[in-house]
PQR file with spaces between the fields and no chain letter, atoms N, CA, C, O and H, PARSE charges and radii, in Angstrom:
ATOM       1  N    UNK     1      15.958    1.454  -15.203 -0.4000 1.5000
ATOM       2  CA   UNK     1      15.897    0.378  -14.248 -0.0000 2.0000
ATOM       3  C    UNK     1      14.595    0.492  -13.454  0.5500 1.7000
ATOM       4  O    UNK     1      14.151    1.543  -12.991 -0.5500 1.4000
ATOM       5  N    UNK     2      13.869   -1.085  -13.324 -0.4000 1.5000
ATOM       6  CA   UNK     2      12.860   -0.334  -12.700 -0.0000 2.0000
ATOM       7  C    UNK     2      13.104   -0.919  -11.184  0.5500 1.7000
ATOM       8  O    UNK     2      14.034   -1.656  -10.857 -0.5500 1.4000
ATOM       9  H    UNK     2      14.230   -1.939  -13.701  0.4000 1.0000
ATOM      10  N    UNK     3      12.133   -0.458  -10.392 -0.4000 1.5000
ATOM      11  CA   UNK     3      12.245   -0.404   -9.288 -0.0000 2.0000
ATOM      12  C    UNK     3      11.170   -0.712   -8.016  0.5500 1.7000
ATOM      13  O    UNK     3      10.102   -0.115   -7.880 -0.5500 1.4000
ATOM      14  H    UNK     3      11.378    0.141  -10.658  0.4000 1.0000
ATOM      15  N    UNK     4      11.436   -1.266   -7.543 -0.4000 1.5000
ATOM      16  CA   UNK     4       9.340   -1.518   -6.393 -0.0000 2.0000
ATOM      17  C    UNK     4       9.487   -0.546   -5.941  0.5500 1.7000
ATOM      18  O    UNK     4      10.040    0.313   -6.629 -0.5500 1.4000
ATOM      19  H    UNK     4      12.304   -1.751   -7.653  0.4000 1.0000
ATOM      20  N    UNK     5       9.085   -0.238   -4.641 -0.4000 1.5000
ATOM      21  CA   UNK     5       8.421    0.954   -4.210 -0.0000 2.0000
ATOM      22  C    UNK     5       9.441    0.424   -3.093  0.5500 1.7000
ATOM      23  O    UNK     5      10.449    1.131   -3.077 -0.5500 1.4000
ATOM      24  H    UNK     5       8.637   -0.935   -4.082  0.4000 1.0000
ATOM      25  N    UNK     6       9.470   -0.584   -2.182 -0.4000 1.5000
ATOM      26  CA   UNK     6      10.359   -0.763   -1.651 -0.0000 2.0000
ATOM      27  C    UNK     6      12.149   -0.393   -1.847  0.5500 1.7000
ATOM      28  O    UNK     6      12.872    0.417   -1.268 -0.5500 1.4000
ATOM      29  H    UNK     6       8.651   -1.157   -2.195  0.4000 1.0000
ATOM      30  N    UNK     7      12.288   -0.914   -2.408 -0.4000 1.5000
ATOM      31  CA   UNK     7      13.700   -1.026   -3.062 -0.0000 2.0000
ATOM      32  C    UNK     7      14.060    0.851   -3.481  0.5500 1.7000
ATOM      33  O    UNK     7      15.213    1.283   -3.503 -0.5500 1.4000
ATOM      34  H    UNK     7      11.700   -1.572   -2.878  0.4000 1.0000
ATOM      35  N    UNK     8      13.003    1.602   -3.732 -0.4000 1.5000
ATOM      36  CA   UNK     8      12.944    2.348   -3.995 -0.0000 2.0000
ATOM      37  C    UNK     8      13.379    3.636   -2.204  0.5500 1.7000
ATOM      38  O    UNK     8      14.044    4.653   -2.007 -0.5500 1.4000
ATOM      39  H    UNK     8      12.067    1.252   -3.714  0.4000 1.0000
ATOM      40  N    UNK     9      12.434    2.638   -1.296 -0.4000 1.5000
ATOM      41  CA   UNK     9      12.785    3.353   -0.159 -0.0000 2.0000
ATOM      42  C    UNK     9      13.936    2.748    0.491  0.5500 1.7000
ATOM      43  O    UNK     9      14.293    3.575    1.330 -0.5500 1.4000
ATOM      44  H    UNK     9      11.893    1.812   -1.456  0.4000 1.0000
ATOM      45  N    UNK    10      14.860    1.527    0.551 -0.4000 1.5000
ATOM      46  CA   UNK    10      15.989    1.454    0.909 -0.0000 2.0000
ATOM      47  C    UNK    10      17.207    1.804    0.394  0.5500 1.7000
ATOM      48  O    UNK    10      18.370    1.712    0.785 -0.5500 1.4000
ATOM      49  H    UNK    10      14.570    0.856   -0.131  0.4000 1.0000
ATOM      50  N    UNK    11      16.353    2.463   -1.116 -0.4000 1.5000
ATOM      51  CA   UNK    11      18.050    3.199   -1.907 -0.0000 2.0000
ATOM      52  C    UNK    11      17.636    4.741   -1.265  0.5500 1.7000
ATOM      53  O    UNK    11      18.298    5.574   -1.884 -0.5500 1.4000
ATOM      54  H    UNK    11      15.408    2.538   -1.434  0.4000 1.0000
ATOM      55  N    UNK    12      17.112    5.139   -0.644 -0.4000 1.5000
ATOM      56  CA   UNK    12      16.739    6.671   -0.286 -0.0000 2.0000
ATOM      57  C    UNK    12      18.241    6.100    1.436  0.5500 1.7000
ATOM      58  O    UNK    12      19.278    6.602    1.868 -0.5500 1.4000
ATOM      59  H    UNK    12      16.574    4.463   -0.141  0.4000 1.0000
ATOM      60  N    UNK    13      17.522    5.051    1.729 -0.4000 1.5000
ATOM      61  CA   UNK    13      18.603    5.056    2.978 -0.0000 2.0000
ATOM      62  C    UNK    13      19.813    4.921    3.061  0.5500 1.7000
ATOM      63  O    UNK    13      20.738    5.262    3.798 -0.5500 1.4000
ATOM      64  H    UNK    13      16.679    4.644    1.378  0.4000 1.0000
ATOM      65  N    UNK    14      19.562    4.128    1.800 -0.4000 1.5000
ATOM      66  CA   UNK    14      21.394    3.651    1.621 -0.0000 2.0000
ATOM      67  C    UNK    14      21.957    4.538    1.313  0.5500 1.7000
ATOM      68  O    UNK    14      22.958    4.743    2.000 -0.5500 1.4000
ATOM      69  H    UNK    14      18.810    3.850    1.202  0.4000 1.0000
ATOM      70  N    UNK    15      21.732    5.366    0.373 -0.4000 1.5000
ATOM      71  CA   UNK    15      22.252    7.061   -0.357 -0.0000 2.0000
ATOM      72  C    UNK    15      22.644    7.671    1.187  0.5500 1.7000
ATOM      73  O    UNK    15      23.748    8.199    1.322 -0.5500 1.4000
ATOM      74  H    UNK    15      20.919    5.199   -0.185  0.4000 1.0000
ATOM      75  N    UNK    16      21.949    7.609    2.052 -0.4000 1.5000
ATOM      76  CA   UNK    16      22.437    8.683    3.671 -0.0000 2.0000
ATOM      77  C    UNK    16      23.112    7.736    3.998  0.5500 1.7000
ATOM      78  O    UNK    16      23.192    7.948    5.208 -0.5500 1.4000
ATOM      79  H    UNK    16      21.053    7.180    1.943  0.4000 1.0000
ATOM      80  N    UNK    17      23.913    6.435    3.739 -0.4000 1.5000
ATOM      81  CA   UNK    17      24.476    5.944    4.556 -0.0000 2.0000
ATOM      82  C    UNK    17      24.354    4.765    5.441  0.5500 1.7000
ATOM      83  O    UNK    17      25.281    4.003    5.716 -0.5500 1.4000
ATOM      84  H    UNK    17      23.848    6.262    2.756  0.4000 1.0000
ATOM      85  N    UNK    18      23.325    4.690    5.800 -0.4000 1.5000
ATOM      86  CA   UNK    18      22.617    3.850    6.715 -0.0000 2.0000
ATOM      87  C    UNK    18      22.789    2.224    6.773  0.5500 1.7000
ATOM      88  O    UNK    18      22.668    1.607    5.715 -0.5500 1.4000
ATOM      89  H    UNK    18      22.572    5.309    5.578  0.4000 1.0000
ATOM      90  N    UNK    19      22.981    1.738    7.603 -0.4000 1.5000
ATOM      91  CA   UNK    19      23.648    0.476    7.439 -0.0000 2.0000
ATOM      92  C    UNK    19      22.519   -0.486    7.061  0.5500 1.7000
ATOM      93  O    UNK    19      21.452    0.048    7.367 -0.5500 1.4000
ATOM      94  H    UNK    19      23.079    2.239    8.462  0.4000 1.0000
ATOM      95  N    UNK    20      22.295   -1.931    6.408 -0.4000 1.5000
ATOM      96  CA   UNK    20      21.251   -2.590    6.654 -0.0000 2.0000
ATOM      97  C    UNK    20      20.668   -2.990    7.722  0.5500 1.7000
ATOM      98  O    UNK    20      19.455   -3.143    7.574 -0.5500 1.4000
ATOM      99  H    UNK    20      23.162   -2.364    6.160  0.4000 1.0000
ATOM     100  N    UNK    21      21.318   -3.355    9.364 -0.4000 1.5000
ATOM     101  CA   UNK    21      20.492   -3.016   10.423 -0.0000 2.0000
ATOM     102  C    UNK    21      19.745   -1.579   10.423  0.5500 1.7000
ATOM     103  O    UNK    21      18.521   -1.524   10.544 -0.5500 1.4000
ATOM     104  H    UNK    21      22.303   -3.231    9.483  0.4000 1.0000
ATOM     105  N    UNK    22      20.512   -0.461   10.288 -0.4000 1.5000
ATOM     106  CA   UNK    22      19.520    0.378   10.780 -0.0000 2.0000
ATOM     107  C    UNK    22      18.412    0.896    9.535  0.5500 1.7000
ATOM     108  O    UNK    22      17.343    1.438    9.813 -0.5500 1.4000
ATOM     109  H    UNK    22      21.506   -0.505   10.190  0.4000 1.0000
ATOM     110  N    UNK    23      18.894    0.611    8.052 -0.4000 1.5000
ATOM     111  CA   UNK    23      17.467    0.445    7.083 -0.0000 2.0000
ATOM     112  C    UNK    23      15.813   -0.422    7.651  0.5500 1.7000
ATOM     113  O    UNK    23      14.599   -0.227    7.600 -0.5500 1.4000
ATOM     114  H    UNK    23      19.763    0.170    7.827  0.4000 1.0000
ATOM     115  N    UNK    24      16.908   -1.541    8.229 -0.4000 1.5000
ATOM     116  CA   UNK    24      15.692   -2.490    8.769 -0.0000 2.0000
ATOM     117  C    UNK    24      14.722   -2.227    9.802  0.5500 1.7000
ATOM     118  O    UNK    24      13.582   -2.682    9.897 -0.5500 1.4000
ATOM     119  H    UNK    24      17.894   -1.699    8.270  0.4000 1.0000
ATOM     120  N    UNK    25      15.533   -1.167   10.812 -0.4000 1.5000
ATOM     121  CA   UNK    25      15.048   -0.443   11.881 -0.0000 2.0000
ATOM     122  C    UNK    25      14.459    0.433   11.258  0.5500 1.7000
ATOM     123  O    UNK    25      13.369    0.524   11.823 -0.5500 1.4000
ATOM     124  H    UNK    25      16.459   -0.798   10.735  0.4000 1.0000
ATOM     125  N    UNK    26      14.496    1.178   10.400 -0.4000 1.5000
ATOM     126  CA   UNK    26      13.881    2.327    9.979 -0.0000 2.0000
ATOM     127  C    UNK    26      12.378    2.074    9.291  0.5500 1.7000
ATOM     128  O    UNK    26      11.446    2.814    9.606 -0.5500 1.4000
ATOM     129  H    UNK    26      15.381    1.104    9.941  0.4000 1.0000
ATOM     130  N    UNK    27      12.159    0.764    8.137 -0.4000 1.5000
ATOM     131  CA   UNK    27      11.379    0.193    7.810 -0.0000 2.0000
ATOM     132  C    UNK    27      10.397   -0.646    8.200  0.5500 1.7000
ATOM     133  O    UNK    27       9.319   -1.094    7.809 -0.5500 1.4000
ATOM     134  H    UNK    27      12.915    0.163    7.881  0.4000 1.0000
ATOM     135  N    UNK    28      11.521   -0.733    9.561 -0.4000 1.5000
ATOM     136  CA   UNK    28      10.367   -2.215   10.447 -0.0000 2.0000
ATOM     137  C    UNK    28      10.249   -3.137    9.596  0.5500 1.7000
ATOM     138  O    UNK    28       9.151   -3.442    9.130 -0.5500 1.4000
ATOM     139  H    UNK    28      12.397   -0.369    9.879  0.4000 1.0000
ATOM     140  N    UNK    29      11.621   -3.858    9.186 -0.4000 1.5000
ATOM     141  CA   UNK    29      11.703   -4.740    8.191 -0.0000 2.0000
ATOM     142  C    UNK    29      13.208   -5.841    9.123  0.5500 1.7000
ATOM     143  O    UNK    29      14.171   -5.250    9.611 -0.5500 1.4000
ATOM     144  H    UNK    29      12.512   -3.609    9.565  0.4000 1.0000
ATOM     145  N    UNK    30      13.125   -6.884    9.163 -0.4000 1.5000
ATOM     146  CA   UNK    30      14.218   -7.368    9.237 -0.0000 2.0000
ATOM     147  C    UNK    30      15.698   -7.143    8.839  0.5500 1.7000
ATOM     148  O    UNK    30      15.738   -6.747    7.674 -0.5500 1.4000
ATOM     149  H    UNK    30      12.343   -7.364    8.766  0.4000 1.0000
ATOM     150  N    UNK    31      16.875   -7.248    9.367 -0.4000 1.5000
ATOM     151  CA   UNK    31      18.130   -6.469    8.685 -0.0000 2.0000
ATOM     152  C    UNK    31      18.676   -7.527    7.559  0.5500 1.7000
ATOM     153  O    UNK    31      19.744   -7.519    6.947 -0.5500 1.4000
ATOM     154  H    UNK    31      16.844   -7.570   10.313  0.4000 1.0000
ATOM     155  N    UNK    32      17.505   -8.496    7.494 -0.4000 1.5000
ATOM     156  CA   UNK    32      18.302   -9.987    6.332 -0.0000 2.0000
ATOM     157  C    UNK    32      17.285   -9.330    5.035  0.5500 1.7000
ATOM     158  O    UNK    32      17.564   -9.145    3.850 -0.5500 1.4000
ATOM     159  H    UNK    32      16.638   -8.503    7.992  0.4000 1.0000
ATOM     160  N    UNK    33      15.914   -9.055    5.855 -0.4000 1.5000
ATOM     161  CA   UNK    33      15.156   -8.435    4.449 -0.0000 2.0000
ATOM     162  C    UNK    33      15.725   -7.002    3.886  0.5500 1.7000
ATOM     163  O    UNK    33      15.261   -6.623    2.811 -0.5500 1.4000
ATOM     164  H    UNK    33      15.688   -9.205    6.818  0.4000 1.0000
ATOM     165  N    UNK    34      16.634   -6.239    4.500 -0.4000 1.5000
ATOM     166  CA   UNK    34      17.110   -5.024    3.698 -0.0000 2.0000
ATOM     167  C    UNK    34      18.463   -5.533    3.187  0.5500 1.7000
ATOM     168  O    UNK    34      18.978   -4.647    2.506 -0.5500 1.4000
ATOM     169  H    UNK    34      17.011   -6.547    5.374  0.4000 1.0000
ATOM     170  N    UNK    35      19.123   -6.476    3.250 -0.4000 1.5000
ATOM     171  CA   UNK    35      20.121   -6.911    2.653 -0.0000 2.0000
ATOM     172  C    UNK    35      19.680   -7.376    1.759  0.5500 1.7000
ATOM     173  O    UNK    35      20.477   -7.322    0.822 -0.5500 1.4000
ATOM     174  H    UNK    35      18.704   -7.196    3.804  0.4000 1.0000
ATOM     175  N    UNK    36      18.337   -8.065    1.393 -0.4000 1.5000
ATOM     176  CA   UNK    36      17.940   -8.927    0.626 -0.0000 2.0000
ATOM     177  C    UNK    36      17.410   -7.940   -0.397  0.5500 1.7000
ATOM     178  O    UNK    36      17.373   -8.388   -1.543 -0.5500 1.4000
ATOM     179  H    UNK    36      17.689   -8.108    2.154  0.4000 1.0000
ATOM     180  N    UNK    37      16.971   -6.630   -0.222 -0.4000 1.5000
ATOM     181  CA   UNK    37      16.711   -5.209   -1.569 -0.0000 2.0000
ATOM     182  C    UNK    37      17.766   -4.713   -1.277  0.5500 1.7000
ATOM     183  O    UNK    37      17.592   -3.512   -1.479 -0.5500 1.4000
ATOM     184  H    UNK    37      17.002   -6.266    0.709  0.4000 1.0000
ATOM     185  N    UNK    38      19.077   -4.909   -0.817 -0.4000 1.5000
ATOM     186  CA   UNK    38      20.182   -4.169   -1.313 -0.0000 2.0000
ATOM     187  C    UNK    38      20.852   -4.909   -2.286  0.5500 1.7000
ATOM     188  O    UNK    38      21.458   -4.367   -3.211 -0.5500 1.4000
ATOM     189  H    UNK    38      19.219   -5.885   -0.654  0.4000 1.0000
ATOM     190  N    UNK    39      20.763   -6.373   -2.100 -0.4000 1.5000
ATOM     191  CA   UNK    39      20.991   -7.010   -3.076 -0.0000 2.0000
ATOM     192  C    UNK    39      20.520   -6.958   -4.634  0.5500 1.7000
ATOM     193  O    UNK    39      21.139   -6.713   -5.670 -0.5500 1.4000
ATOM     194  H    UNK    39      20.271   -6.814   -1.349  0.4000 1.0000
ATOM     195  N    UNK    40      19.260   -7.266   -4.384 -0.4000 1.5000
ATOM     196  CA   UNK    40      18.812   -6.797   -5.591 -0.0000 2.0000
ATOM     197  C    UNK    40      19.056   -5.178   -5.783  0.5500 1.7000
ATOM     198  O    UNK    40      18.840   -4.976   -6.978 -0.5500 1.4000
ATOM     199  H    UNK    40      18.757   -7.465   -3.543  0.4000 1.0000
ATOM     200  N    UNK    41      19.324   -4.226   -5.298 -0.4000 1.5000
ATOM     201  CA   UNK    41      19.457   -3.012   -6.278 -0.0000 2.0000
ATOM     202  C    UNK    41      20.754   -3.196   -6.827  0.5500 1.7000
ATOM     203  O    UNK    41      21.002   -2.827   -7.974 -0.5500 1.4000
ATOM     204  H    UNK    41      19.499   -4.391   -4.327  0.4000 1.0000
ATOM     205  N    UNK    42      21.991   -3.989   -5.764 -0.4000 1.5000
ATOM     206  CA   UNK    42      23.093   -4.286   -6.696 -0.0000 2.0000
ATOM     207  C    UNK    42      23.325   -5.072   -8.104  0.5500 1.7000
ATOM     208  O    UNK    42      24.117   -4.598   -8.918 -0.5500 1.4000
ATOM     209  H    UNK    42      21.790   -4.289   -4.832  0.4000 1.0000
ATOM     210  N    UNK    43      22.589   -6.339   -8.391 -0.4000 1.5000
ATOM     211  CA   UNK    43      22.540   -6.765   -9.185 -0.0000 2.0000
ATOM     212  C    UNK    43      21.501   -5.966  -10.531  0.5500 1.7000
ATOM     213  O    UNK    43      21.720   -6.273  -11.703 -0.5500 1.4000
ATOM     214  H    UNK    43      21.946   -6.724   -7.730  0.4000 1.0000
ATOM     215  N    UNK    44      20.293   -4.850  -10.130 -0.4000 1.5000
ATOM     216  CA   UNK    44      20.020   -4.379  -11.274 -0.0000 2.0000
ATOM     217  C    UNK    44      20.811   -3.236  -11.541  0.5500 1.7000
ATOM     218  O    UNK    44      20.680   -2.596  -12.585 -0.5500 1.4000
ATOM     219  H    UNK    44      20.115   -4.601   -9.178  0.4000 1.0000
ATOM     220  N    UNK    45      21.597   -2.953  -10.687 -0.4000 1.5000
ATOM     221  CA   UNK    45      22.397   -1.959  -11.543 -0.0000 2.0000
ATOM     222  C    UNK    45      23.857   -1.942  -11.553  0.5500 1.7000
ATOM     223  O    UNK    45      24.640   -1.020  -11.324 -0.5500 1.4000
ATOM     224  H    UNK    45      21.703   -3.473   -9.839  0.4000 1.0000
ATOM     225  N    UNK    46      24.109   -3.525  -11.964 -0.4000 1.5000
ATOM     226  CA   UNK    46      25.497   -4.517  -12.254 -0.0000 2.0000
ATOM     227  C    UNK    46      26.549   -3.704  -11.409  0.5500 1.7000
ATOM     228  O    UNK    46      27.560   -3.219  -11.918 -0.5500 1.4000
ATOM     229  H    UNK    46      23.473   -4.274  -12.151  0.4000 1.0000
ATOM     230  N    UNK    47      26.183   -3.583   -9.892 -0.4000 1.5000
ATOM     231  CA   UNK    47      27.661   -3.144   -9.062 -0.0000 2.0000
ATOM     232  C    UNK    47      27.702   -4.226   -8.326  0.5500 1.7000
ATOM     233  O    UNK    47      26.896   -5.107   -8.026 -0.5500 1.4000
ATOM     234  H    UNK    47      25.362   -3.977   -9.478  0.4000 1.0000
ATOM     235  N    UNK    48      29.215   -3.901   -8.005 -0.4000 1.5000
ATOM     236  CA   UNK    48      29.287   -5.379   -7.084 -0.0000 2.0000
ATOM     237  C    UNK    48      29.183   -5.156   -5.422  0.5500 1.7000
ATOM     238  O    UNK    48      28.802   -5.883   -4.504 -0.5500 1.4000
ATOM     239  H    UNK    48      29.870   -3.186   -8.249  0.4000 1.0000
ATOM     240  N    UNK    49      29.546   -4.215   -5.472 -0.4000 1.5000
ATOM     241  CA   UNK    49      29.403   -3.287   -3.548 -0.0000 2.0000
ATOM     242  C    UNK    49      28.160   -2.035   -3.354  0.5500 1.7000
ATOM     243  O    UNK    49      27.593   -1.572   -4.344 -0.5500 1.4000
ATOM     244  H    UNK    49      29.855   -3.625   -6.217  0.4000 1.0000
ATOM     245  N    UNK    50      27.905   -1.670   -2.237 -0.4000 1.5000
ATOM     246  CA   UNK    50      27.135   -0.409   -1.913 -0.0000 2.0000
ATOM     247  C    UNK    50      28.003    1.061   -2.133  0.5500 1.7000
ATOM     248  O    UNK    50      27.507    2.177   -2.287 -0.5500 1.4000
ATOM     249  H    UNK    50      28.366   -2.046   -1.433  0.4000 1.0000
ATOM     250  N    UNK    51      29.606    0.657   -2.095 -0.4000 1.5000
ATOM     251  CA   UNK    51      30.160    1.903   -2.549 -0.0000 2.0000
ATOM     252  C    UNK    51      29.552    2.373   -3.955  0.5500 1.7000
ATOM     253  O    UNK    51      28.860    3.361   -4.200 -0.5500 1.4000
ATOM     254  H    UNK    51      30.009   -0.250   -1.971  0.4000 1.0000
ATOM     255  N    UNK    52      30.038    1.326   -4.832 -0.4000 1.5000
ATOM     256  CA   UNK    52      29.581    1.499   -6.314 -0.0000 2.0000
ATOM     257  C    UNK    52      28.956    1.536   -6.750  0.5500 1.7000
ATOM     258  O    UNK    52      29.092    1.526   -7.974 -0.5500 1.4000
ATOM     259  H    UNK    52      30.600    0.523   -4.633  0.4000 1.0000
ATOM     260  N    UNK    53      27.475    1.625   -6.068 -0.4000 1.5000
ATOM     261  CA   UNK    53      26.181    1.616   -6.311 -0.0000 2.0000
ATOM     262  C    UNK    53      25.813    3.186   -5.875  0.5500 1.7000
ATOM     263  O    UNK    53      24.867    3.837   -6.319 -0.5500 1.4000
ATOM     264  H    UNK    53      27.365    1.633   -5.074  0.4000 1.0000
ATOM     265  N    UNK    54      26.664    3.567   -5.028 -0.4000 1.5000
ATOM     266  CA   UNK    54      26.483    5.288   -4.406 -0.0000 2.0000
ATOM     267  C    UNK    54      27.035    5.650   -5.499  0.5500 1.7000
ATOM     268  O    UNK    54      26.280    6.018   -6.399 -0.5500 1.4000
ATOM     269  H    UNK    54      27.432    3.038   -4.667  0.4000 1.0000
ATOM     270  N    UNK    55      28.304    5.651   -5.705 -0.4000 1.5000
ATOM     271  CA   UNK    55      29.004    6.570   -6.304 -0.0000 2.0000
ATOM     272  C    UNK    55      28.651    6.647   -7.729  0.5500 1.7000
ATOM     273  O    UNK    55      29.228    7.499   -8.404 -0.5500 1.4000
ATOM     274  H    UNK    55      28.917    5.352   -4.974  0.4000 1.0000
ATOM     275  N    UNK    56      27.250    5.400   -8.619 -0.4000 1.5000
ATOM     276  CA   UNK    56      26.804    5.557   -9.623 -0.0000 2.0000
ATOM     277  C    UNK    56      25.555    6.270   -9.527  0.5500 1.7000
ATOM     278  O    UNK    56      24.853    6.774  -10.404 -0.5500 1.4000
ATOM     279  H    UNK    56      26.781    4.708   -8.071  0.4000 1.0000
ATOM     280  N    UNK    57      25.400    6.193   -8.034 -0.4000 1.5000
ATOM     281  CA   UNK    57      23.417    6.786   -8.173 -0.0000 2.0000
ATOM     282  C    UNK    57      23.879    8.358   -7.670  0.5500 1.7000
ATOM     283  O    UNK    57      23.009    9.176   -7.967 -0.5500 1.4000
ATOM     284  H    UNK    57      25.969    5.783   -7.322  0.4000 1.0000
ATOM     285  N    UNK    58      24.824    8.835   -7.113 -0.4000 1.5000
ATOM     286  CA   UNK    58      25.346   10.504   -6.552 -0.0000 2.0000
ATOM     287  C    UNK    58      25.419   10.510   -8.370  0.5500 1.7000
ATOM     288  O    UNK    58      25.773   11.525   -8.970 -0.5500 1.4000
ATOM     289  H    UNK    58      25.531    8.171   -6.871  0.4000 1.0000
């Protein structure tokens, strides 16, 4: 799967947990723009939630 460089640093946050407000805080990115690469990491790696997207990337 590939991956931007972005998307790449909001799956490092999401893996700790981190909610999309505070990804957005962390990035200095809007909390609609880290929903918007959590989205897309869900759809490239066909999960339908952030649970199932952890418990495939752990």
């Amino acid at each position: 799967m590939e991956m931007t460089s972005r998307e790449k640093e909001v799956l490092s946050l999401l893996l700790q947990g981190l909610t999309n407000k505070q990804i957005g805080r962390h990035l200095r990115i809007s909390w609609f723009t880290a929903r918007d690469h959590v989205s897309s990491l869900l759809k490239k790696n066909n999960v339908r939630n952030r649970l199932e997207l952890m418990a495939l990337l752990r």
